[in-house]
N, C-alpha and C positions, 0 to 999 in steps of 0.2 A: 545888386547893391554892394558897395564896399564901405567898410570904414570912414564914416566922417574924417576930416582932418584935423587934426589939434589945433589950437592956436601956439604960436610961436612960442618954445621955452625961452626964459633969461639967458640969455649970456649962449644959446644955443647957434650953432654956425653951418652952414652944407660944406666948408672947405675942408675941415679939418675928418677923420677918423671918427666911427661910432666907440669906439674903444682900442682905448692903446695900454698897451702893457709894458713895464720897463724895469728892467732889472728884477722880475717879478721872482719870488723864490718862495715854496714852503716845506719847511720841516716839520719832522713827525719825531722829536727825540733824533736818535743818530740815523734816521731816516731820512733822504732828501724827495721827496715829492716830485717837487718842482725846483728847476734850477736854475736862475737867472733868464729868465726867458723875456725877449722882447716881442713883440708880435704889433700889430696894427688891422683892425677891421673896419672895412670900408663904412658908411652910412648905405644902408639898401641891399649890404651884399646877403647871399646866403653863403654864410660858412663854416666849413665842417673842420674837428677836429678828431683824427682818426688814430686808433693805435689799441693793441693790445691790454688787458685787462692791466694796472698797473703800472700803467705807461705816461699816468700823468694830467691826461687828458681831463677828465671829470675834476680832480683839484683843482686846476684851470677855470673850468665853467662856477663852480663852488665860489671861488676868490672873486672872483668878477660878480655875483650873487650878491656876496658880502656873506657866505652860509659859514667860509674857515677865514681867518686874521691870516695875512702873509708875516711870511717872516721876517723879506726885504722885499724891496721893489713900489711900485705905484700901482694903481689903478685907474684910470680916467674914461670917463664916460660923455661922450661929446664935449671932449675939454676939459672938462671941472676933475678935479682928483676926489675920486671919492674910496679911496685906502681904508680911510678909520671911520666912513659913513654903516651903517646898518640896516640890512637886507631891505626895510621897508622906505629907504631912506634914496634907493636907486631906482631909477627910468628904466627897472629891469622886470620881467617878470619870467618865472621856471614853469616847466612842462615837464614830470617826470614819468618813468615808464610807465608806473602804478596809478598814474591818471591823477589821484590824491583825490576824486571830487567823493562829496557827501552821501552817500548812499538812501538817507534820508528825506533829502530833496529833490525836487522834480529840477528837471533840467534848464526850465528859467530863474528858482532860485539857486542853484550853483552858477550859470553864467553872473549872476547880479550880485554873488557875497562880494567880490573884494569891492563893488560900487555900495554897497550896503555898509562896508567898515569904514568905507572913508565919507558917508555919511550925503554921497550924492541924490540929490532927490528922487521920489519913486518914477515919477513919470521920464525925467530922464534916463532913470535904471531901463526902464523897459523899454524905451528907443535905444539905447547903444547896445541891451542882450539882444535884440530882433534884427537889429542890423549885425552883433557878431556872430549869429547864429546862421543866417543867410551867408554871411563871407564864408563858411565853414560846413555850408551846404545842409544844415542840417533849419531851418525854418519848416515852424509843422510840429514839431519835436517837442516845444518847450514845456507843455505839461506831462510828461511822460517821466518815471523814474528811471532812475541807473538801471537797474535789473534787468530794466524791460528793454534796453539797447545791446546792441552787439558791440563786440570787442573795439572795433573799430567808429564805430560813433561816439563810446566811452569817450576815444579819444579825442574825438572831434571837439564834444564837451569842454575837453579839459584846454583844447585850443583856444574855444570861442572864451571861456573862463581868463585866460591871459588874455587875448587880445581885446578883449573890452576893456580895459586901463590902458589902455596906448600907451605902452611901453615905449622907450628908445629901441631896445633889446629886445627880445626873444629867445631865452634859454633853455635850450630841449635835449634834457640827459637821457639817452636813448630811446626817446618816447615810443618807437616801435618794435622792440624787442618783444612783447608780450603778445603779439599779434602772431599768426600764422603764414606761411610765404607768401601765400596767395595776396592776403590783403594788405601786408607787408608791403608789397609791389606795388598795389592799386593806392595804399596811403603815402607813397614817396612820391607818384607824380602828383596828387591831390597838394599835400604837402609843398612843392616847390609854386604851385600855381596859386593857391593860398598866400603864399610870400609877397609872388609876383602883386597880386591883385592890394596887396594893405600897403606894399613897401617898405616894413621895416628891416633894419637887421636879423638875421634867424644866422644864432652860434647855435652848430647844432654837433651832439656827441656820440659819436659811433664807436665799435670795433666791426661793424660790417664793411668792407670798402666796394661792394654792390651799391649800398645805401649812399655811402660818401661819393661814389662817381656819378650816381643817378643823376643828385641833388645840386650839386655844388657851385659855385661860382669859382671857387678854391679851398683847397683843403690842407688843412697842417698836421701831417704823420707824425707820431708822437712817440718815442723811443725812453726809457727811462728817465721820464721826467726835461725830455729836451724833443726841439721838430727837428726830426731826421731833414723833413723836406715842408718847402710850402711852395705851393702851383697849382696850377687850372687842372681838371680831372683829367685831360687829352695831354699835358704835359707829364702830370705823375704818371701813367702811365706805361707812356711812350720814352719818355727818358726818366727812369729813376735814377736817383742820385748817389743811392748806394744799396747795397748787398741787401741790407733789411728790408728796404723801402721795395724793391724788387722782387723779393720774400713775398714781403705783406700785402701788397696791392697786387692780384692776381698770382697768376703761376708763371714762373721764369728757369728758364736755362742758367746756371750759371756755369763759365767755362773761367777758368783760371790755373795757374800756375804750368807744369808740363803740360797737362790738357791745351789748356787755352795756346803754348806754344805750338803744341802737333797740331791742331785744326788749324788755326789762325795766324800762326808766326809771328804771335806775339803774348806775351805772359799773361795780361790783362789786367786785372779781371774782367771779362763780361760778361752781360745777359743778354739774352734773346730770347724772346716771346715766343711760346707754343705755338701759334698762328703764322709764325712768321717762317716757319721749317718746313722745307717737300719731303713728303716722303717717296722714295724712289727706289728703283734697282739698283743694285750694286754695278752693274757694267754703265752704267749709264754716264754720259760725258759730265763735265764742266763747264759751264758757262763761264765768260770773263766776270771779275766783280762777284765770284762765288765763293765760299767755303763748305767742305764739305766731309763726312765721316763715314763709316761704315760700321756696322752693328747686327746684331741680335734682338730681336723684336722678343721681349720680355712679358708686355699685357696689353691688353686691347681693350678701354672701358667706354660703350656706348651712354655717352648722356642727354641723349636725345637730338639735341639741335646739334652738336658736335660728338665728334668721335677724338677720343684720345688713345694717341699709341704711344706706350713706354719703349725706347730701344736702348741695350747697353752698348754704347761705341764702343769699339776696340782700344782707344784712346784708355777710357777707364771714365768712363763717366756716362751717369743716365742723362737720358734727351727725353724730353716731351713732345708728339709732333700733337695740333690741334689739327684734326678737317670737319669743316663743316656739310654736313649731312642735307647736302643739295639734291640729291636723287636718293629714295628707300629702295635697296636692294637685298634681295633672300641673301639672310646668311646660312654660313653651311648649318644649321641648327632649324631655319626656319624661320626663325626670328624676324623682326623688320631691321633689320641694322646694317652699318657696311660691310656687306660680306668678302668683299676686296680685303678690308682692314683687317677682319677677324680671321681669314684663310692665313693672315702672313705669321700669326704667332709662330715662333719660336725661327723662322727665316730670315735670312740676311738681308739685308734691306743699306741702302744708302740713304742719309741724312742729309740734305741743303741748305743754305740760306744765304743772303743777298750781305755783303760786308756793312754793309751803310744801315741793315738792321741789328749791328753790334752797337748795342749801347754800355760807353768804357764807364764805370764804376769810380767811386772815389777810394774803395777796400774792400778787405775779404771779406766774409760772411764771419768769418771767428773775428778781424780786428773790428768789426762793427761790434759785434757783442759785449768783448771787450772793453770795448773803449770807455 
């Protein structure tokens, strides 16, 4: 069973944006938050906005809320500008890490409060909690109290709790941070199939970019108060846009300046992906369509599925190579790890990688910061 469907809002469209944002800006005193920020989120997408603590991100979700007054800018939500409307006044509803549900009540009265403030009838309340508690997998559950659920159903709750007001929106400011990796992992796919099965918008706010790539339709990285970048998880990844974004969403080589001249014959700046490096012999040829270094193997850290080697090139700069841990072989210790990998510490070793997996930067790691 999924979510009944709403009837048609006024003045509501499928052409336009579930929310658009424009010129959006908030100040904190001689603090800028947010900075003129434009964005556009699709109707049905799932989308993430990802960045460090500080970075903006959650203001963003806040303003759109109606929870902080911006300073400048709009808001719109399917259209309508709703800027100077109040938090209960928007097709919006939040999911926060802390769950927020009643401790006091059994889990059909927390799905049923916000149908019980707006004064929908009982027999209706208890068709739309049984149907949002079934979308959110948890049917069975509903006289049971908080206590008596795990971290992870908590949050379920506090899901099925939003998505019985059929929202436009879906606001979820890190709803999984309080959970542990394990189930962390098991509630981002639950989480994206959830989406899939109600259809609405889910703005969702990370600083994990695990989370933001799992999940995403597209994700906007979020740098003091501005998007570094906005694209599909296979895009940010694979070309980031700049030094930070490169930084931030996985681990990256950067090669720049005389470096980036000695390997590459040209200034740069690039990145290239740990994954995308051979690690090799030092006599070993060149391929056409190659670039390549020579080094000192520094540290070797098995993380199970992958093995990481740090090497210092001669150039003057650390490399990350990634291999993935396709055969378990004794290392010299006994271990189960690559014992190939971990015999090479402190040996010389050649670096590789394919030209066309340099991806050119818009600036350095310092004018990014800067800027």
């Amino acid at each position: 069973m999924t979510l009944a469907p709403e009837a048609p809002r006024p003045g509501a469209g499928t052409a336009g944006p579930a929310i658009s944002l424009r010129g959006l800006t908030k100040r904190y005193g001689a603090v800028t938050a947010v900075e003129s920020l434009d964005l556009d989120v699709a109707e049905g997408e799932f989308f993430s906005m990802l960045g460090p603590s500080g970075s903006g991100k959650t203001t963003v979700l806040r303003l759109v809320a109606g929870f902080e007054e911006a300073t400048e800018g709009t808001v719109l939500l399917g259209g309508q500008d709703v800027t100077a409307a109040p938090p209960y006044a928007r097709e919006v509803n939040t999911v926060f890490q802390d769950y927020a549900i009643f401790p006091h009540l059994d889990v059909q009265a927390n799905v049923e409060y916000g149908l019980r403030v707006k004064k929908v009838p009982r027999a209706e309340r208890r068709r739309r909690a049984a149907e949002a508690l079934e979308t959110v997998r948890l049917d069975g559950y509903a006289s049971r109290k908080p206590h008596e659920l795990s971290g992870g159903q908590r949050q379920r709750v506090a899901l099925a709790r939003a998505l019985v007001n059929r929202p436009r929106v879906l606001l979820l400011d890190e709803p999984l941070g309080a959970l542990d990796l394990q189930l962390r992992r098991e509630m981002q796919v639950e989480l994206k199939q959830i989406q899939r099965d109600v259809g609405i918008t889910f703005v969702f706010v990370t600083h994990d970019q695990e989370e933001a790539l799992t999940m995403s339709d597209r994700i906007a990285v979020f740098n003091q108060g501005r998007i570094e970048q906005l694209a599909t998880p296979h895009e940010l990844y694979e070309r980031p846009a700049s030094a930070f974004v490169a930084g931030f969403v996985g681990t990256s080589n950067l090669l720049e300046g005389d470096v980036a001249r000695t390997l590459v014959g040209e200034s740069g700046p690039f990145v290239v992906r740990p994954e995308k490096v051979r690690l090799g012999e030092p006599a070993e040829g060149l391929e056409p369509g190659w670039c390549a270094g020579e080094g000192t193997v520094l540290e070797v850290v098995y993380l199970g599925a992958t093995t990481h080697t740090v090497v210092r090139l001669d150039a003057g700069v650390r490399m990350t190579v990634a291999d993935h841990n396709d055969e378990t072989v004794a290392a010299p210790s006994g271990d189960p790890a690559n014992g190939a990998a971990h015999a090479r510490r402190d040996q010389r070793v050649r670096l590789s990688w394919r030209r066309d997996h340099l991806v050119p930067l818009a600036g350095t790691a310092h004018e990014e910061e800067s800027r």
